[in-house]
C-alpha positions, -999 to 999 in steps of 0.1 A, spaced: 0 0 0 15 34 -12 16 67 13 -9 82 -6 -33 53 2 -25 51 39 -32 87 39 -60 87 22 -78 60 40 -66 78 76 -87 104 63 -119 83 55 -119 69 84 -110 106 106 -145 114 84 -161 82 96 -154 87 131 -168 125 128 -199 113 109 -203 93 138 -196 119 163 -222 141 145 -252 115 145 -245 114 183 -244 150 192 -272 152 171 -295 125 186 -289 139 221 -293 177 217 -329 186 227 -336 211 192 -316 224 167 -277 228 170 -255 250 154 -224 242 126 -207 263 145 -216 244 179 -213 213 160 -174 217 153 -164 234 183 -178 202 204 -160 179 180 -132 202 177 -129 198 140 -126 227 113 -159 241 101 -156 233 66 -148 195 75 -177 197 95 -200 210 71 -189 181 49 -194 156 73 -232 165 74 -235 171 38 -221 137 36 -245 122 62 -276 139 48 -268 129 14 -267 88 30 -298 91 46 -313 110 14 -300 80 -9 -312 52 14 -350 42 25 -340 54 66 -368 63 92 -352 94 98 -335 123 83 -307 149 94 -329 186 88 -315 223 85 -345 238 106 -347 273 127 -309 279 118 -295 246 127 -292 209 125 -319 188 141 -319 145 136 -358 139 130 -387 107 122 -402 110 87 -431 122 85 -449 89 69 -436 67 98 -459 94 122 -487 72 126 -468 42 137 -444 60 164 -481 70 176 -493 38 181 -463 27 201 -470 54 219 -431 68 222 -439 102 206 -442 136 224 -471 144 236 -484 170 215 -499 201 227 -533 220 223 -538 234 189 -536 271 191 -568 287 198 -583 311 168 -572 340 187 -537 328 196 -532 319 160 -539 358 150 -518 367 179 -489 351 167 -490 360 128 -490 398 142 -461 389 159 -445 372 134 -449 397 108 -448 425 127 -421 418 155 -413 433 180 -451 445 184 -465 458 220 -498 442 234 -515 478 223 -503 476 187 -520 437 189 -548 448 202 -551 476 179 -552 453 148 -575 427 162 -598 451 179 -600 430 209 -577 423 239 -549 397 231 -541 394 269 -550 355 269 -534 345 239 -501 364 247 -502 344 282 -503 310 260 -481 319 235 -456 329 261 -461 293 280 -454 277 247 -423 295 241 -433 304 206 -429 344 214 -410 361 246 -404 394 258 -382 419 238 -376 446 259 -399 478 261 -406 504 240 -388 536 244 -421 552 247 -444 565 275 -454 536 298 -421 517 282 -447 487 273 -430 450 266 -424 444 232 -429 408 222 -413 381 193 -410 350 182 -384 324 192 -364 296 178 -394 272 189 -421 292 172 -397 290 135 -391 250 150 -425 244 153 -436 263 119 -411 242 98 -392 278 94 -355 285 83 -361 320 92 -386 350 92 -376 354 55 -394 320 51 -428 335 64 -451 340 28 -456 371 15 -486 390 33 -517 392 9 -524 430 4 -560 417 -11 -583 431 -36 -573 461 -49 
Protein backbone atom coordinates (compact mmCIF):
# COMPACT_ATOMS: atom_id res chain seq x y z
CA UNK A 1 0.00 0.00 0.00
CA UNK A 2 1.52 3.36 -1.16
CA UNK A 3 1.58 6.66 1.33
CA UNK A 4 -0.91 8.19 -0.56
CA UNK A 5 -3.34 5.32 0.19
CA UNK A 6 -2.50 5.11 3.87
CA UNK A 7 -3.25 8.67 3.93
CA UNK A 8 -6.02 8.75 2.24
CA UNK A 9 -7.85 6.03 3.98
CA UNK A 10 -6.60 7.76 7.62
CA UNK A 11 -8.69 10.36 6.29
CA UNK A 12 -11.86 8.26 5.47
CA UNK A 13 -11.90 6.87 8.44
CA UNK A 14 -11.05 10.61 10.56
CA UNK A 15 -14.46 11.40 8.35
CA UNK A 16 -16.15 8.21 9.63
CA UNK A 17 -15.41 8.66 13.15
CA UNK A 18 -16.76 12.48 12.84
CA UNK A 19 -19.89 11.34 10.92
CA UNK A 20 -20.26 9.28 13.79
CA UNK A 21 -19.58 11.87 16.34
CA UNK A 22 -22.18 14.08 14.48
CA UNK A 23 -25.24 11.50 14.52
CA UNK A 24 -24.54 11.38 18.27
CA UNK A 25 -24.41 14.95 19.24
CA UNK A 26 -27.19 15.17 17.08
CA UNK A 27 -29.48 12.49 18.57
CA UNK A 28 -28.90 13.85 22.14
CA UNK A 29 -29.29 17.69 21.65
CA UNK A 30 -32.87 18.60 22.72
CA UNK A 31 -33.64 21.14 19.19
CA UNK A 32 -31.60 22.36 16.68
CA UNK A 33 -27.69 22.76 16.97
CA UNK A 34 -25.47 24.97 15.40
CA UNK A 35 -22.41 24.19 12.60
CA UNK A 36 -20.66 26.27 14.47
CA UNK A 37 -21.62 24.41 17.92
CA UNK A 38 -21.31 21.25 16.04
CA UNK A 39 -17.43 21.71 15.28
CA UNK A 40 -16.40 23.39 18.34
CA UNK A 41 -17.83 20.24 20.38
CA UNK A 42 -15.97 17.89 17.98
CA UNK A 43 -13.15 20.16 17.67
CA UNK A 44 -12.90 19.75 14.01
CA UNK A 45 -12.56 22.69 11.28
CA UNK A 46 -15.90 24.09 10.07
CA UNK A 47 -15.56 23.31 6.58
CA UNK A 48 -14.84 19.51 7.50
CA UNK A 49 -17.75 19.68 9.53
CA UNK A 50 -20.02 21.02 7.10
CA UNK A 51 -18.93 18.09 4.89
CA UNK A 52 -19.44 15.59 7.33
CA UNK A 53 -23.17 16.52 7.42
CA UNK A 54 -23.51 17.06 3.76
CA UNK A 55 -22.05 13.70 3.65
CA UNK A 56 -24.45 12.22 6.21
CA UNK A 57 -27.61 13.92 4.82
CA UNK A 58 -26.78 12.86 1.41
CA UNK A 59 -26.66 8.78 2.99
CA UNK A 60 -29.79 9.11 4.60
CA UNK A 61 -31.31 11.05 1.37
CA UNK A 62 -29.95 7.96 -0.90
CA UNK A 63 -31.24 5.23 1.43
CA UNK A 64 -35.01 4.18 2.46
CA UNK A 65 -33.99 5.35 6.61
CA UNK A 66 -36.75 6.27 9.20
CA UNK A 67 -35.18 9.44 9.82
CA UNK A 68 -33.47 12.30 8.28
CA UNK A 69 -30.75 14.87 9.43
CA UNK A 70 -32.90 18.63 8.76
CA UNK A 71 -31.52 22.34 8.55
CA UNK A 72 -34.52 23.79 10.57
CA UNK A 73 -34.71 27.29 12.72
CA UNK A 74 -30.92 27.85 11.81
CA UNK A 75 -29.50 24.61 12.75
CA UNK A 76 -29.18 20.87 12.46
CA UNK A 77 -31.90 18.77 14.13
CA UNK A 78 -31.87 14.49 13.56
CA UNK A 79 -35.84 13.90 13.00
CA UNK A 80 -38.73 10.70 12.18
CA UNK A 81 -40.18 11.01 8.72
CA UNK A 82 -43.10 12.23 8.46
CA UNK A 83 -44.94 8.94 6.93
CA UNK A 84 -43.57 6.74 9.84
CA UNK A 85 -45.85 9.42 12.15
CA UNK A 86 -48.73 7.18 12.62
CA UNK A 87 -46.82 4.25 13.68
CA UNK A 88 -44.43 6.01 16.40
CA UNK A 89 -48.08 7.03 17.65
CA UNK A 90 -49.32 3.79 18.09
CA UNK A 91 -46.30 2.69 20.14
CA UNK A 92 -46.97 5.43 21.93
CA UNK A 93 -43.10 6.78 22.16
CA UNK A 94 -43.87 10.16 20.62
CA UNK A 95 -44.18 13.59 22.35
CA UNK A 96 -47.13 14.43 23.59
CA UNK A 97 -48.36 16.97 21.45
CA UNK A 98 -49.93 20.06 22.67
CA UNK A 99 -53.30 21.99 22.30
CA UNK A 100 -53.81 23.38 18.89
CA UNK A 101 -53.65 27.10 19.07
CA UNK A 102 -56.79 28.72 19.80
CA UNK A 103 -58.26 31.06 16.80
CA UNK A 104 -57.19 33.95 18.75
CA UNK A 105 -53.65 32.78 19.62
CA UNK A 106 -53.16 31.91 16.01
CA UNK A 107 -53.86 35.81 14.99
CA UNK A 108 -51.80 36.74 17.90
CA UNK A 109 -48.95 35.09 16.66
CA UNK A 110 -48.98 35.99 12.82
CA UNK A 111 -48.98 39.78 14.16
CA UNK A 112 -46.15 38.87 15.91
CA UNK A 113 -44.49 37.19 13.38
CA UNK A 114 -44.90 39.74 10.78
CA UNK A 115 -44.80 42.50 12.67
CA UNK A 116 -42.12 41.81 15.51
CA UNK A 117 -41.29 43.29 18.04
CA UNK A 118 -45.14 44.55 18.39
CA UNK A 119 -46.50 45.81 21.96
CA UNK A 120 -49.84 44.18 23.39
CA UNK A 121 -51.52 47.76 22.34
CA UNK A 122 -50.34 47.61 18.74
CA UNK A 123 -51.95 43.69 18.91
CA UNK A 124 -54.84 44.82 20.18
CA UNK A 125 -55.13 47.57 17.88
CA UNK A 126 -55.19 45.26 14.76
CA UNK A 127 -57.46 42.67 16.18
CA UNK A 128 -59.82 45.12 17.87
CA UNK A 129 -60.05 42.95 20.88
CA UNK A 130 -57.71 42.27 23.90
CA UNK A 131 -54.95 39.72 23.08
CA UNK A 132 -54.09 39.44 26.85
CA UNK A 133 -54.95 35.46 26.90
CA UNK A 134 -53.39 34.48 23.89
CA UNK A 135 -50.07 36.36 24.66
CA UNK A 136 -50.23 34.38 28.23
CA UNK A 137 -50.31 31.02 25.96
CA UNK A 138 -48.05 31.88 23.48
CA UNK A 139 -45.61 32.91 26.09
CA UNK A 140 -46.15 29.30 28.04
CA UNK A 141 -45.42 27.70 24.69
CA UNK A 142 -42.27 29.53 24.15
CA UNK A 143 -43.32 30.37 20.64
CA UNK A 144 -42.94 34.41 21.44
CA UNK A 145 -41.04 36.11 24.56
CA UNK A 146 -40.37 39.41 25.75
CA UNK A 147 -38.19 41.85 23.76
CA UNK A 148 -37.57 44.64 25.90
CA UNK A 149 -39.88 47.84 26.14
CA UNK A 150 -40.59 50.37 23.96
CA UNK A 151 -38.80 53.60 24.39
CA UNK A 152 -42.14 55.17 24.70
CA UNK A 153 -44.43 56.53 27.50
CA UNK A 154 -45.36 53.63 29.81
CA UNK A 155 -42.11 51.74 28.21
CA UNK A 156 -44.73 48.73 27.27
CA UNK A 157 -43.03 44.95 26.65
CA UNK A 158 -42.42 44.43 23.20
CA UNK A 159 -42.88 40.80 22.20
CA UNK A 160 -41.30 38.11 19.34
CA UNK A 161 -41.04 35.00 18.18
CA UNK A 162 -38.44 32.41 19.16
CA UNK A 163 -36.41 29.59 17.78
CA UNK A 164 -39.42 27.23 18.92
CA UNK A 165 -42.13 29.25 17.22
CA UNK A 166 -39.70 29.00 13.53
CA UNK A 167 -39.06 24.99 14.99
CA UNK A 168 -42.51 24.39 15.28
CA UNK A 169 -43.64 26.32 11.87
CA UNK A 170 -41.11 24.16 9.84
CA UNK A 171 -39.16 27.83 9.38
CA UNK A 172 -35.50 28.53 8.33
CA UNK A 173 -36.12 31.97 9.22
CA UNK A 174 -38.56 35.00 9.18
CA UNK A 175 -37.57 35.42 5.54
CA UNK A 176 -39.37 32.05 5.06
CA UNK A 177 -42.79 33.48 6.41
CA UNK A 178 -45.06 33.96 2.79
CA UNK A 179 -45.61 37.07 1.51
CA UNK A 180 -48.60 39.05 3.31
CA UNK A 181 -51.73 39.21 0.89
CA UNK A 182 -52.39 42.96 0.45
CA UNK A 183 -56.05 41.67 -1.12
CA UNK A 184 -58.32 43.12 -3.55
CA UNK A 185 -57.35 46.07 -4.94
Amino acid sequence: MSETDSAERAWEQEVEALKAMLEALLFSAAGPVSVEQLAEACEMPLDTTREALRSLELEYGSSRRGFAICFVAGGYRMMTCPEYADAIRRLGKEEKQPQPLSRASLEVLAIIAYKQPATRAEIDNIRGVSSDSALRTLLDRGLIEEAGRKPVIGRPMLYCTTSEFLLRFGLLSLEDLPPVDAGPA
